[in-house]
N, C-alpha and C positions, 0 to 999 in steps of 0.2 A: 595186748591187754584185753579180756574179757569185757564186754559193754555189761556197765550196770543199769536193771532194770529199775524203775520207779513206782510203786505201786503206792497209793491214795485211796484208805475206806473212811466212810463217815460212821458216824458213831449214830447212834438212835436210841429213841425211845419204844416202847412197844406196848400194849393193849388199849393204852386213851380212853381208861376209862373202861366200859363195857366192853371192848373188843377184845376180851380176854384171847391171847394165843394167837390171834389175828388181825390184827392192825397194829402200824408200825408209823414210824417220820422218820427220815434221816437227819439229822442235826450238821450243823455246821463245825465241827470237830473232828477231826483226822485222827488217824495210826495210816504211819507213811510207813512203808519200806521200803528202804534199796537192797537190792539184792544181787549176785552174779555167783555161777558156779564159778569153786577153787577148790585146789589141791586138799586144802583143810577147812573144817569145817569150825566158822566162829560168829557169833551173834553181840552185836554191843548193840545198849538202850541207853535212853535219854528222854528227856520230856515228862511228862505230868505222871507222878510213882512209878519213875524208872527202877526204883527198888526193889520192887513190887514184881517187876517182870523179870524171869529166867532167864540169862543168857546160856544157859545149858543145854543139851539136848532134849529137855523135858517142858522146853517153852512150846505154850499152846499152839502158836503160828507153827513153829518145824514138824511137831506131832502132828497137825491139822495134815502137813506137806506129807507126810508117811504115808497115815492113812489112806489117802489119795493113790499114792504109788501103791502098797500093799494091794489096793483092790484091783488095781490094773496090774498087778502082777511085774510091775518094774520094778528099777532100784533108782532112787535119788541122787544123783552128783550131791557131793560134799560141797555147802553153800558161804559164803558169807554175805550175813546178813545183817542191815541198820536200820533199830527201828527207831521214829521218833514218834512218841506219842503225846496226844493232846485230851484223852477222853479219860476219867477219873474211874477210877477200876472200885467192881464193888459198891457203884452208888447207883444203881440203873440206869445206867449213858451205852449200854451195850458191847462194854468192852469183849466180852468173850466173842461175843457175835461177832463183831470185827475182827477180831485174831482167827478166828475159823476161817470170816469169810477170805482173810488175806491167803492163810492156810490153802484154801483151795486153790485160789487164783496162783497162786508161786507154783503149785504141783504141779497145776496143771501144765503152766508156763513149761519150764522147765522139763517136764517130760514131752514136749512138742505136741499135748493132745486139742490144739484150737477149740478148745469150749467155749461156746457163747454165753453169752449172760445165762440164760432157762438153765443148761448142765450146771455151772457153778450153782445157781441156786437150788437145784434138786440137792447135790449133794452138799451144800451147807446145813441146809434144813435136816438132813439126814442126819448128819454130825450134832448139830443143835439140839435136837428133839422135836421142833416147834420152831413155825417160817418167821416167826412176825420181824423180830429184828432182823435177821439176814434179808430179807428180802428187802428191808431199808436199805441195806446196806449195799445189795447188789442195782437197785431201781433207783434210790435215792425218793424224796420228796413223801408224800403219803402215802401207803401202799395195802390192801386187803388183799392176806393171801391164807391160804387151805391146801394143805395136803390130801393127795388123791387114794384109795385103798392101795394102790400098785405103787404109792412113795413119789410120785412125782408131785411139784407143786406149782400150785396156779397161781400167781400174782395181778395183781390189776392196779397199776398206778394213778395216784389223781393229783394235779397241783394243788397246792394250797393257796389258796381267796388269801388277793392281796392283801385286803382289810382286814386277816387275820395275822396274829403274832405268836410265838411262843418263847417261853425260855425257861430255864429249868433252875428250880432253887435246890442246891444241892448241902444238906447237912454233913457235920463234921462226925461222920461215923459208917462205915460199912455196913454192909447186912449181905452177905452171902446168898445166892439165889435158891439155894439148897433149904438153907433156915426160912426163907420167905414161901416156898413151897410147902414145907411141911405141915404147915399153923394150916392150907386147902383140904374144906372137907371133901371124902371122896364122892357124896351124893349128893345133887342138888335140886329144890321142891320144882316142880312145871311151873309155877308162878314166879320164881325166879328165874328162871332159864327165858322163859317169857318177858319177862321186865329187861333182862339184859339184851335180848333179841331185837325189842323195839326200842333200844336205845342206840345199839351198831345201828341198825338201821337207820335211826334218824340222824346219827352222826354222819356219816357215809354220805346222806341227802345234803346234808346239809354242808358239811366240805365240797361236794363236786357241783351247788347251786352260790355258794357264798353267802347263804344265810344265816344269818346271826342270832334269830329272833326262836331257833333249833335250840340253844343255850340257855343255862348251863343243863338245861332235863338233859341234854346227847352226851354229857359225859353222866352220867349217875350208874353207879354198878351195885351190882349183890355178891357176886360171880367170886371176888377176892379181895375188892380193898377194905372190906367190913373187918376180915380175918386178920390183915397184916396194919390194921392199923393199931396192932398189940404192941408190933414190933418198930411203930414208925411215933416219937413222942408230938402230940400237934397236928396228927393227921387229920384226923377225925373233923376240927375242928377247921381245919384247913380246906377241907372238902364241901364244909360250909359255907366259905366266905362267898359274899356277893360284896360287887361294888360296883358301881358304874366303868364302864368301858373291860369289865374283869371278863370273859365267858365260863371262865370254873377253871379248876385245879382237879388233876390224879397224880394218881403214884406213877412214877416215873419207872415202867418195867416192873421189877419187883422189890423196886425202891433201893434207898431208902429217898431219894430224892426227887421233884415235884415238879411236874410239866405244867406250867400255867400257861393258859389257852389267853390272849386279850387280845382287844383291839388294837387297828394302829395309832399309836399315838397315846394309850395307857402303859407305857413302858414302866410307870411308878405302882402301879399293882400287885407286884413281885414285890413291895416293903411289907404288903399283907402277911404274905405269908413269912416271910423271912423274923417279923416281929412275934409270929404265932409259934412258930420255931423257938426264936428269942425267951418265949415265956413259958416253956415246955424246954428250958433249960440247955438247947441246942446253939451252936455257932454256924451261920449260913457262908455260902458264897451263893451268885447270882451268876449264871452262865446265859449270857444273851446271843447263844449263838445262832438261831435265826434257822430256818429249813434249808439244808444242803438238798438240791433242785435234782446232783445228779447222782448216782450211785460208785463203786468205785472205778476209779481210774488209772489207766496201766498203761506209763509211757517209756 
C-alpha cells in the first residue's frame, strides 16, 4: 500500500495595515492534505466551505501540482487526495495562498524535486502574483518579504511580542480578491507612498522591539484600505476605534474580514468591532486563532 503523505499550511493574513503586498502572519488555521500517488485520480473535501472547493481536476491545490510539473517538464502520477480545511474562503484568511502553497509542496514532493523552504517560496509567489501571504505560509509567524527583478523572493521572519494578540472578525459575506483589487488606483501621490513607508517601518520596529507605544499610528494606510472600505460595510469606522488594551484594526488581506492587533489579556476588544459590524447591518464570527509560530508542515 502506497504511504500517505500529510501535509499542514497555515492560513494568513497579509499587508497589516501599510505593508501593502508585503507583510504577512500566519494564523493558526490549517488546509491539511493527505495525499499518495494511485492508479486514479480522485480528490474528496471537508471542513469549513467544503462546497466551495472542487474536487475535480480544476481544484486550485492539483492545478497549483501541474503547474509545477509542466515547468519542469514532467508528468504527474494520478493522485488521491483529502483535503480538510479550516480557513474561510473568500474572507481574507489566505485561502488561495495556502492551496498554491500546498500545490507546490505536493508537486514538488511527488516529482522527487527536494525543494527547500526558498524554492517553494519563489515559486508560490510566482504563482500568487505577490509574496505577502505565501510566505506566511511557507515561514509561518510575521514575515516581510519582496520580490527581486530576476523573480526570486526575499523573506525575513520575526516572532511575534508575547504581549501582542491577534484575531480576526470575520463578516458574513465574501469579497473576491479580484473586486477588492479593482476599486486600487493605479498612481499614488509621494506623500502617500511616504506616509505608508513610515508606517511599514515603524511597524516592523516595532514587532521585532515589542513595543506597544508604535500603536495604532503602525498600522494606519493610504495605499488601499481608504479604497475598499467601499466595499467593506463598518470599515471605515472600524479603523477608528480606540480603546484601551485595542493596538488598531485592518482589513484582513483584501478583506472583507478584520485583523485586530491587542494586548494580552484584551481578548473582549473584538466586541468593538464585531458591534460596529452589527450596526453596518453585518453578522460576525470571532476567529481567535492566535499566530501559527511555524509555516507548513510535511509529514
Amino acid at each position: 500500500m502506497t504511504p500517505v503523505t500529510t501535509l499542514r499550511v497555515p492560513g494568513s493574513s497579509a499587508n497589516l495595515g501599510p505593508g501593502f503586498d508585503a507583510l504577512g502572519i500566519a494564523l493558526q488555521i490549517y488546509l491539511t492534505c493527505r495525499f499518495a500517488p494511485s492508479t486514479r485520480f480522485s480528490i474528496q473535501c471537508s471542513g469549513r466551505d467544503a462546497s466551495l472547493i472542487s474536487c475535480n481536476e480544476d481544484n486550485l491545490i492539483w492545478q497549483t501540482a501541474l503547474s509545477v510539473a509542466s515547468r519542469a517538464h514532467l508528468a504527474l502520477p494520478a493522485v488521491e487526495l483529502e483535503i480538510i480545511n479550516e480557513i474561510p474562503l473568500g474572507k481574507g484568511l489566505g485561502s488561495s495562498a495556502a492551496a498554491i502553497t500546498a500545490g507546490v509542496v505536493i508537486g514538488a514532493h511527488l516529482l522527487g524535486m527536494g525543494w527547500k523552504k526558498a524554492r517553494i517560496l519563489d515559486e508560490a509567489a510566482r504563482i500568487e502574483g505577490h509574496p505577502d501571504n505565501v510566505a506566511a505560509c511557507v515561514l509561518g509567524s510575521v514575515v516581510a518579504s519582496a520580490v527581486e527583478p530576476g523573480g526570486n523572493t526575499r523573506a525575513i521572519r520575526l516572532e511575534m511580542p508575547a504581549n501582542f494578540r491577534v484575531a480576526v472578525v470575520v463578516p458574513n459575506f465574501a469579497l473576491p480578491t479580484k473586486e477588492a483589487r479593482a476599486v486600487l488606483p493605479d498612481v499614488y501621490s509621494r506623500a502617500d507612498a511616504t506616509f505608508n513607508i513610515q508606517r511599514a517601518a515603524l511597524l516592523i520596529a516595532a514587532i521585532a522591539t515589542g513595543d506597544a507605544s508604535a500603536f495604532p499610528a503602525a498600522l494606519d494606510d493610504r495605499l488601499h484600505q481608504p479604497f475598499r472600505a467601499q466595499l467593506v460595510p463598518g470599515l471605515a469606522e472600524i479603523l477608528r476605534l480606540r480603546a484601551p488594551g485595542l493596538l488598531g484594526c485592518t482589513l484582513s488581506g483584501a478583506g472583507p474580514g478584520v485583523l485586530v492587533f491587542y494586548e494580552r489579556g484584551y481578548d473582549k476588544v473584538c466586541e468593538l468591532v464585531r458591534q460596529t459590524f452589527a450596526m453596518n447591518g453585518c453578522t460576525t464570527e470571532v476567529i481567535s486563532s492566535g499566530v501559527a509560530p511555524k509555516g507548513y508542515e510535511l509529514a
